[in-house]
Structures are given as structure tokens and as C-alpha cells.
C-alpha positions in Angstrom: -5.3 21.9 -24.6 -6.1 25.6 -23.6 -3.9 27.7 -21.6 -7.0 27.9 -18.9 -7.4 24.1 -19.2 -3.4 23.7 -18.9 -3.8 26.2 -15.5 -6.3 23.9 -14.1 -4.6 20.5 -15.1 -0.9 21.8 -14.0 -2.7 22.8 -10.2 -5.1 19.8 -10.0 -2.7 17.1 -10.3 -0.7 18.6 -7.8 -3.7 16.9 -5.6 -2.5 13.4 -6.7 1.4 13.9 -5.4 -0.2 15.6 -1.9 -2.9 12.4 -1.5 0.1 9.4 -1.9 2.0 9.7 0.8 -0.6 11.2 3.6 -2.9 8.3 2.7 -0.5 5.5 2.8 0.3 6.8 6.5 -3.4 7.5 7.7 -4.6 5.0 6.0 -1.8 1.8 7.2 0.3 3.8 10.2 -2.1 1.5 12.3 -2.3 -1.4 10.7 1.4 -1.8 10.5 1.9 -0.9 13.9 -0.9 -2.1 15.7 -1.6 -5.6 13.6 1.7 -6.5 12.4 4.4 -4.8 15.1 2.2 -5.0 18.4 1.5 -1.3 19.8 -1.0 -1.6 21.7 -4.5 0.5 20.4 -4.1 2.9 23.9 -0.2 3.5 22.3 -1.7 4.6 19.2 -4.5 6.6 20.4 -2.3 8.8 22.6 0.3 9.5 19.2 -3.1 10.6 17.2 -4.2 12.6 20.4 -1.3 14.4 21.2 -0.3 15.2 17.1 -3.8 16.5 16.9 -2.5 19.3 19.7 0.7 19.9 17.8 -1.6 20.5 14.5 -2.9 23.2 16.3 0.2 25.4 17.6 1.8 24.8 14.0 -1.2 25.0 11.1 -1.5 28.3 11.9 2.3 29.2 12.3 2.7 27.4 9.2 0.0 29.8 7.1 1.2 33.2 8.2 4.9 32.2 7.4 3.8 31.7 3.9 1.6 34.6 3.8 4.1 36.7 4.5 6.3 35.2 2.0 8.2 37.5 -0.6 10.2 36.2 -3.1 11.5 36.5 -6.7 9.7 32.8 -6.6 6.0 34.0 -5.0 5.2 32.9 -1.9 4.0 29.2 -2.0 6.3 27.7 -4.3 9.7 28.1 -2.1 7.6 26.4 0.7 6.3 23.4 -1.9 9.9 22.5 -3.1 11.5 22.8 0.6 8.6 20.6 2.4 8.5 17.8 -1.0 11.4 15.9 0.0 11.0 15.9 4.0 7.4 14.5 3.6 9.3 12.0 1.5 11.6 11.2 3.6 9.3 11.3 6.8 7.0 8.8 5.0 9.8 6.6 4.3 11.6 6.6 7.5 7.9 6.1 9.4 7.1 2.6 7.5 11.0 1.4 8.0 11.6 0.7 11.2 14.0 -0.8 12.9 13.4 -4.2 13.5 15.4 -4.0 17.3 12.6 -1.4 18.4 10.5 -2.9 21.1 8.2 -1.8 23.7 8.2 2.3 24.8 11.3 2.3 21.9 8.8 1.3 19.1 6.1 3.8 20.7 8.6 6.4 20.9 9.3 6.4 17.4 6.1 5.6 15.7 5.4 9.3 17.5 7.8 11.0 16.0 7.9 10.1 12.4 4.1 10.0 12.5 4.5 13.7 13.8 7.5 14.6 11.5 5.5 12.8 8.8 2.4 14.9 9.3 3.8 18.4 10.4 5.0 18.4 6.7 1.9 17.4 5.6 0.5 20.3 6.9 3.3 22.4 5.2 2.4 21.1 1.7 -1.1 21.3 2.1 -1.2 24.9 3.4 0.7 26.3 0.6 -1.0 23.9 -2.0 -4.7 24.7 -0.5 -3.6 28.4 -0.5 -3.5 28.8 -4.4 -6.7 27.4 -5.1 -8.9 30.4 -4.2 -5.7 32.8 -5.3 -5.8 31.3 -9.0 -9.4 30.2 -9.8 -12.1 33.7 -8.9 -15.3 32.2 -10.5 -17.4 29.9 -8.6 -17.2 27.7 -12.3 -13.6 27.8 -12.4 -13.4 26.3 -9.6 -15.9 24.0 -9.4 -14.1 22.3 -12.7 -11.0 22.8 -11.3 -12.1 20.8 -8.0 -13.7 18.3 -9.9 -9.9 17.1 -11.8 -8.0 17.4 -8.8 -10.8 15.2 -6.7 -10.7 12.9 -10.1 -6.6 13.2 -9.2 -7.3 12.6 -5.5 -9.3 9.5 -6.1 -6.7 7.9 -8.5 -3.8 8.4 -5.8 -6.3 6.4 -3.2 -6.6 3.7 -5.5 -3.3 3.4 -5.7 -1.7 4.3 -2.0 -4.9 2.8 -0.6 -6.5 0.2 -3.0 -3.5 -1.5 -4.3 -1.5 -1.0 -0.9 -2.1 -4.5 0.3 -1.3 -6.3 -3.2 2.0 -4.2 -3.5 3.4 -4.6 0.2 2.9 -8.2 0.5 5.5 -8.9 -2.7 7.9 -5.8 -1.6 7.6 -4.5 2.3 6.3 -1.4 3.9 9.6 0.1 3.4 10.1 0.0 0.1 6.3 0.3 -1.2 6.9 4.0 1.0 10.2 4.7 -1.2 8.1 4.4 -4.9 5.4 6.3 -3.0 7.5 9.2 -1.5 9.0 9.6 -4.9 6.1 9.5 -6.7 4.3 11.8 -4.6 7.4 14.1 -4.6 7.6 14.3 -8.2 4.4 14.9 -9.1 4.0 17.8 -6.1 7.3 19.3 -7.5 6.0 19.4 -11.0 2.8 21.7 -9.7 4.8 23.9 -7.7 6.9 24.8 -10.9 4.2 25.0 -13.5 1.3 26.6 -11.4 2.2 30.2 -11.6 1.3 32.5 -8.5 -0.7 35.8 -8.8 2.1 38.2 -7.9 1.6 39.9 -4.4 1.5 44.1 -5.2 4.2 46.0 -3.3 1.1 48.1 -1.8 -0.3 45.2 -0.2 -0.2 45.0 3.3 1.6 41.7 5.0 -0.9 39.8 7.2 -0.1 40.1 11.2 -0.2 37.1 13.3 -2.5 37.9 16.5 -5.0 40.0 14.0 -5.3 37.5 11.7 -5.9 35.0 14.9 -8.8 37.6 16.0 -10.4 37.9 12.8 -10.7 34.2 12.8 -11.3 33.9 16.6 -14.3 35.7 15.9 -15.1 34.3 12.2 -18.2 32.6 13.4 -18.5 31.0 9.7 -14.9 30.0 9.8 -15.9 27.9 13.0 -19.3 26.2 11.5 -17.7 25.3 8.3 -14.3 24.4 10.4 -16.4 21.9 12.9 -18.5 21.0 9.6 -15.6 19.6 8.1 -13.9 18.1 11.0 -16.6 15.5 11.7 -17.3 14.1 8.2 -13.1 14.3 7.8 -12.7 12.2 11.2 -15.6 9.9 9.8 -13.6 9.1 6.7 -10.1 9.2 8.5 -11.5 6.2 10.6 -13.3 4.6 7.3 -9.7 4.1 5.5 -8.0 3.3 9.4 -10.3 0.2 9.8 -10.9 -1.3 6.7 -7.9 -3.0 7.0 -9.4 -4.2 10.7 -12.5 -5.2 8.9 -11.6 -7.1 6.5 -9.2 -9.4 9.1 -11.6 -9.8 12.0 -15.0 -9.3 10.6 -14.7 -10.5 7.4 -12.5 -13.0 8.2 -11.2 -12.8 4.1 -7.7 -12.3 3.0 -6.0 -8.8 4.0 -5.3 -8.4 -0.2 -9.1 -8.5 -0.9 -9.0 -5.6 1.1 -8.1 -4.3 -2.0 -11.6 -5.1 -3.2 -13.5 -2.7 -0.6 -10.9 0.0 -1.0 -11.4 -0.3 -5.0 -15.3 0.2 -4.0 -15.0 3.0 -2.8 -12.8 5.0 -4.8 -13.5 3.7 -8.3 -17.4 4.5 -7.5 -16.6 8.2 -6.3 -14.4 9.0 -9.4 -17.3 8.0 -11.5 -19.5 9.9 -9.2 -17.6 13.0 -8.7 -18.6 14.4 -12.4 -22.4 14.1 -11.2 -22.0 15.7 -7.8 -20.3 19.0 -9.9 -23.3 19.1 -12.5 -25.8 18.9 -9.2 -23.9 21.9 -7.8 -24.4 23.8 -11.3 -27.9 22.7 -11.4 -29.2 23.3 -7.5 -26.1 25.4 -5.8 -23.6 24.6 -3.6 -25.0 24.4 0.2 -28.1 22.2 -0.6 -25.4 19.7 -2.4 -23.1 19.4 0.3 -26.1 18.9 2.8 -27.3 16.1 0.3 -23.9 14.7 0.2 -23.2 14.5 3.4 -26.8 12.8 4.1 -26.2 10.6 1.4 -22.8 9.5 3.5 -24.5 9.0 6.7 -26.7 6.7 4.6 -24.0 4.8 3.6 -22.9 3.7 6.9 -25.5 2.8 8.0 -26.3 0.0 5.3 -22.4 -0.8 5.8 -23.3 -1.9 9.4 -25.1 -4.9 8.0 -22.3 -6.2 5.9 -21.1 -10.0 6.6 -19.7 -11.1 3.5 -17.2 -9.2 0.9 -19.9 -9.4 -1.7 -22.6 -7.1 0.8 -19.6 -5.5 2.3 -18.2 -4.3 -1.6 -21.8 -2.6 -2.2 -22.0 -0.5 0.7 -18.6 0.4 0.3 -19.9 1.4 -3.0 -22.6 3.8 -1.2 -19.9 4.9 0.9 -17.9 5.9 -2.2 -20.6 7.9 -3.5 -21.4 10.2 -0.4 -17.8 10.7 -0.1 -17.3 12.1 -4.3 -20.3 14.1 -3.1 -18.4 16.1 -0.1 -15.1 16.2 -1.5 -16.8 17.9 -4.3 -18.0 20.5 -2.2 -15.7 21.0 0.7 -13.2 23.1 -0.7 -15.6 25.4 -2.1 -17.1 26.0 1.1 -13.4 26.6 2.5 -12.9 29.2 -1.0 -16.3 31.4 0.4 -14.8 31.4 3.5 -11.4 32.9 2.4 -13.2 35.1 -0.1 -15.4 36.8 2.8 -12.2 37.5 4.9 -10.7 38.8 1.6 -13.6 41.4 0.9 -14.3 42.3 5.1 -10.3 42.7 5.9 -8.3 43.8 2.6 -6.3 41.4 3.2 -5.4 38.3 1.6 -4.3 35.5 3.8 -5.3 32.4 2.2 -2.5 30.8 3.2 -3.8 31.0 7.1 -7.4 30.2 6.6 -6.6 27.2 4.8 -4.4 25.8 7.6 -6.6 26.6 9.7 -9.0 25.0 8.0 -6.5 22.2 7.9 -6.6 21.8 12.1 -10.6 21.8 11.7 -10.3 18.8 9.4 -7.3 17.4 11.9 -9.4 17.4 14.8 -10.0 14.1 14.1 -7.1 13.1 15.5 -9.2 13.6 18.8 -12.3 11.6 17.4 -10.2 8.4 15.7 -8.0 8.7 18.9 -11.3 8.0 21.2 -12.4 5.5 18.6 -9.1 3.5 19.5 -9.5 3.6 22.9 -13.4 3.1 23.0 -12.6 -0.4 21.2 -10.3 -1.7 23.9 -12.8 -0.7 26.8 -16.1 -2.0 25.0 -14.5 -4.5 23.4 -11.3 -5.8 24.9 -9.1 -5.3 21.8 -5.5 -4.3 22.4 -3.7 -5.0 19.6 -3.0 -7.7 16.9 -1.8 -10.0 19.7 -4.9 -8.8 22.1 -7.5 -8.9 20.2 -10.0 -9.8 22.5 -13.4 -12.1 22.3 -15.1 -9.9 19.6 -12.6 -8.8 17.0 -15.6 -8.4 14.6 -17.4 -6.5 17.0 -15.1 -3.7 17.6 -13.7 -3.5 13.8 -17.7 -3.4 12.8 -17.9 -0.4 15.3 -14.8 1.4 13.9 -15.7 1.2 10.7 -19.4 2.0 10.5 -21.1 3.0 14.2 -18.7 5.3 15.3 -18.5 7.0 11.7 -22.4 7.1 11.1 -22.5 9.0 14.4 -19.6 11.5 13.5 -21.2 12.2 9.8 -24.5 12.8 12.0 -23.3 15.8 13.6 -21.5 17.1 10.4 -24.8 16.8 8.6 -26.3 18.8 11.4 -23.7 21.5 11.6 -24.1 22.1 7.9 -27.5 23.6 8.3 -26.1 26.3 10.3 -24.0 27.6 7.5 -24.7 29.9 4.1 -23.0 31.9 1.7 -24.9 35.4 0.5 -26.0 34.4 -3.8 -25.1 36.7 -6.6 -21.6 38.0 -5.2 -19.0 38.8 -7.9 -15.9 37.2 -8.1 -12.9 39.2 -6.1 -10.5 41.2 -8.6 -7.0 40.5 -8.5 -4.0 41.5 -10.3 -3.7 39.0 -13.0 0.1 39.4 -13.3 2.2 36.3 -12.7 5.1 35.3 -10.6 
């Protein structure tokens, strides 16, 4: 293997340790305590409503801390290996709770290992998303770079998603989190060590807090491709939320053959996500998201129809391949971005534009939050105990109405964002930390 293909393997599978334990909360934190320990769907809408405001006071925090990072280690790598084992441990302490917790005691703490759990998250993914842009100059760099650690991203779903149901019913919550936060720890830990940082010059000026939060204030592109993001993420946040939902009350099948519409999804967008990088080679980047995200809304919309887990696997399957499409092409929207603040400013601050860009994508918080609530007030489900007259009703509506509608309005932001062609790739020093 080449040096430049070892570079790109050694940061892309970083993207497999950051995807196990984020999706294993997002994806089951409401199943297991809505369905199986009986907070109520209002409980979990207000933790999701009120973390989505702590996102926002600490993304940004969180990016100009590690901007202004100096160390004989670079600046993202001290962050990585402090923040790996928290996120373990928030992960693990989250899915093993106490089995005397009850009532406002149960809600209490849900909160705040959801929050602990997440604020980490946010940690990781800062510093991680922070060295894609910093490493990889040329649009085909990182195209092919984007394209493994999406392959990587896809492979930790199918196993923290897909195979979630098969491996807690023979071993627990609790100790399916344990293997997970490990495995996700090791694998993160290994990046940080092995993807080596461009080394910050001693001439380069150290990003200030409230001009940083101007220039993005008044990033007008920053906001389109923020909001862009934010409804297609809240769309697929609420897609992996209520499958599980689906699957019980719609469905009516087994909750392992979840595993089936799960393994839909993400087996179809690794295949795909190798075709969506050759259409952005062949037409360009903007009119592939666009077709992507089209593509998605698509998806859902032949979803709505599914009454069987035969119909219900295929448009999964459609679902999977609108989604390789965006993921394909999200983070090299958020890479423009960082590069036109670069070349405006003279200043590199990766680190805060991609936690910002972070919140954007966490907004949906506030989206699967009113999705939650909108069930039990249109449908009368309160929780696996309360589930109401029409179960099937308000897990079809989770999983496909409300998500057609948010993927909508992404699809329509898109068209109000572009990137000038023909721009050369930023020069950096190409020493190493």
C-alpha cells in the first residue's frame, strides 16, 4: 500500500470507531427507554430538546479550544485520546441503568448520560472532522478519502445498528455497550496516533472566539449549507430512531428481523457509495448532492406504502441508496465551506467550522424532539405501555411522513447554495506533527 493510500486508510477508519458508539445511542436510546423501560415519548422529547440547546453553547466552545491547541502532540490528537474513553464510558453507563430507577429518577438520568454521552461526541467529532480538510487539499483526495471512511461508516451501522437487535437479545444492553465502547475506542485511538497533523507555523495567528463567531454569524454560506444539512441529518436521525418502532407496531414482525431493514439500508449504500463518488467525478459536486438528496426524498415516499417486511426491505433499499448519495457529498460541501473562510480570513479554524457544522446537523434534536411529541398528540402514543389505538399509524409517520417532509426542505435549501469552479487547492506547510 502507498504512503498516500496508508494516509487515507489510517484517517478513514477513524470514521468506523466515531460511528459505533453515537449510533448505538441515537439509534436504540429510545427504544430502550421508551419500549422496554417506560419513559414516556413527552420525557424523551424534552431530553432531545433541551441537549439540542446544550449542542449549541458547547460545539462552538469545543472548536476554538482545539483551534487554539499547541502542543508537542498537534492540536487534535491530545483532544482524540482524552475524549475516547469518556465517550466509552458515557455510552456504557447510558444503556446500564439501574434497575431501581423509576419515574422522574429514570428521566433524570436517561438526560444526563444522553448529554454526557453526546457532549463527547461532539468532542470527538470536532477534532476528527477538523483533520479532514487540514490533511486532504485536492477536491480528488478527498473525494476517495470520503468514499473509505463512508465505506467505514456504513460497516460500523451494520454492526451498531443492523446486528444490534440479534446481539442484545443473547447478552443485554449493558454489555453489547461495553464491546461497543471498546471497539469504538480502539479503533478511534488508533487514528488519532497514526494520522499525523499538518504542523501549525509559529507565525500563524491563534483564532479569537467572538471574531470567529462574527465571521460565521455573517457566513451566509455557512448558514445554507448548515440548515442544508440539518434537515436531511434530522430526516435520517428519525429513520434509525423508528425503525425499531416500525418494525413492532407496523410490521407487527419480530424486533430481530429488524435486523433485516437495517441490513437494507446499509448494505445497499456501501455498494452504492463507489457510484455516487464516480457521479461527482463525472457531473461535479452540487448537482450530485441535489440528485441525492432528491433521490432520498423519493425513497420515503415509496417507504410509506410498506405493509410487509418483504415491500418494507426494498424501500429500505431506496432509502439506503439516497442516503450513500449525501453522505458522499456532505462533507465536501462542509471542506468548501472551511476552505473559503481559510482563503477570506488567513486563518485556519477548521476545528470551529466543523463544530459548528456539527450543531447544524444537531438541530435535529429540535425536529425528532417534535416528531416525538407530534405522535402522542395525533396519535395517542405514550410509550411502550401507552401505545395508543394506532401504533402503526404513528410508527408509519415517524418513520416515513415526517422524514419525506424534512428531506423536502433540505432538497430545497440546496438550491440556494454553490461553490465558485476552477479554484486551486489551499497551500499548506506539508511538515508533520
Amino acid at each position: 500500500m502507498t504512503s498516500e493510500k496508508m494516509k487515507s486508510f489510517n484517517y478513514a477508519i477513524g470514521m468506523f470507531g466515531t460511528s459505533i458508539p453515537i449510533n448505538m445511542l441515537k439509534t436504540y436510546g429510545a427504544a430502550y427507554y421508551v419500549i422496554q423501560l417506560g419513559l414516556t415519548t413527552a420525557q424523551w422529547a424534552s431530553i432531545l430538546f433541551i441537549y439540542t440547546f446544550i449542542d449549541a453553547i458547547d460545539n462552538p466552545v469545543y472548536g476554538f479550544l482545539s483551534d487554539r491547541t499547541r502542543t508537542r502532540w498537534g492540536r487534535r490528537r491530545p483532544w482524540l485520546v482524552i475524549g475516547t474513553p469518556l465517550l466509552a464510558l458515557g455510552l456504557i453507563f447510558f444503556f446500564s441503568t439501574p434497575s431501581f430507577l423509576a419515574g422522574t429518577n429514570l428521566f433524570a438520568y436517561a438526560m444526563l448520560f444522553f448529554i454526557f454521552t453526546g457532549t463527547l461526541d461532539s468532542v470527538i467529532n470536532a477534532n476528527y472532522g477538523a483533520l479532514f480538510p487540514e490533511l486532504f487539499r485536492t477536491d480528488s483526495s478527498r473525494a476517495a478519502t470520503n468514499a473509505l471512511r463512508q465505506a467505514f461508516q456504513l460497516v460500523a451501522m451494520i454492526i451498531s445498528i443492523a446486528l444490534t437487535p440479534l446481539i442484545t437479545s443473547k447478552i443485554g444492553f449493558s454489555t453489547t455497550a461495553i464491546l461497543y465502547g471498546i471497539l469504538g475506542g480502539v479503533v478511534i485511538l488508533y487514528m488519532a496516533i497514526t494520522a499525523k497533523e499538518v504542523t501549525v507555523e509559529e507565525h500563524e495567528v491563534k483564532p479569537g472566539l467572538w471574531s470567529s463567531l462574527k465571521d460565521l454569524f455573517l457566513n451566509r454560506k455557512f448558514w445554507l449549507v448548515g440548515l442544508t444539512n440539518a434537515f436531511y441529518s434530522a430526516a435520517m436521525s428519525l429513520v434509525l430512531a423508528s425503525l425499531p418502532f416500525f418494525t413492532k407496531y407496523t410490521l407487527q414482525i419480530p424486533d430481530s428481523q429488524s435486523t433485516i431493514l437495517f441490513a437494507s439500508v446499509l448494505i445497499i449504500a456501501i455498494a452504492c457509495v463507489a457510484v455516487w463518488a464516480r457521479f461527482v467525478r463525472r457531473w461535479g459536486l452540487i448537482p450530485v448532492w441535489r440528485a441525492a438528496l432528491a433521490s432520498l426524498a423519493v425513497a420515503f415516499g415509496v417507504l410509506y406504502f410498506a405493509n410487509s417486511l418483504v415491500t418494507a426491505a426494498l424501500g429500505s433499499a431506496l432509502v439506503g441508496f439516497g442516503f450513500a448519495g449525501v453522505i458522499t457529498t456532505m462533507d465536501l460541501i462542509g471542506a468548501k465551506v472551511m476552505d473559503e473562510d481559510t482563503r477570506k480570513h488567513n486563518v485556519r479554524r477548521e476545528g470551529i467550522i466543523s463544530n459548528a457544522l456539527g450543531f447544524m446537523n444537531r438541530l435535529n434534536g429540535l425536529f425528532t424532539s417534535a416528531a416525538f411529541l407530534l405522535v402522542g398528540s395525533l396519535f395517542g402514543f405514550i410509550s411502550g405501555n401507552q401505545p395508543g389505538t394506532q401504533p402503526d399509524m404513528a410508527a408509519r409517520f415517524l418513520l416515513t411522513v415526517f422524514p419525506l417532509a424534512l428531506t423536502l426542505i433540505s432538497f430545497a435549501f440546496s438550491f440556494t447554495v454553490n461553490f465558485p469552479s476552477g479554484e486551486k487547492p489551499l497551500e499548506v506547510s506539508t511538515s508533520i506533527s
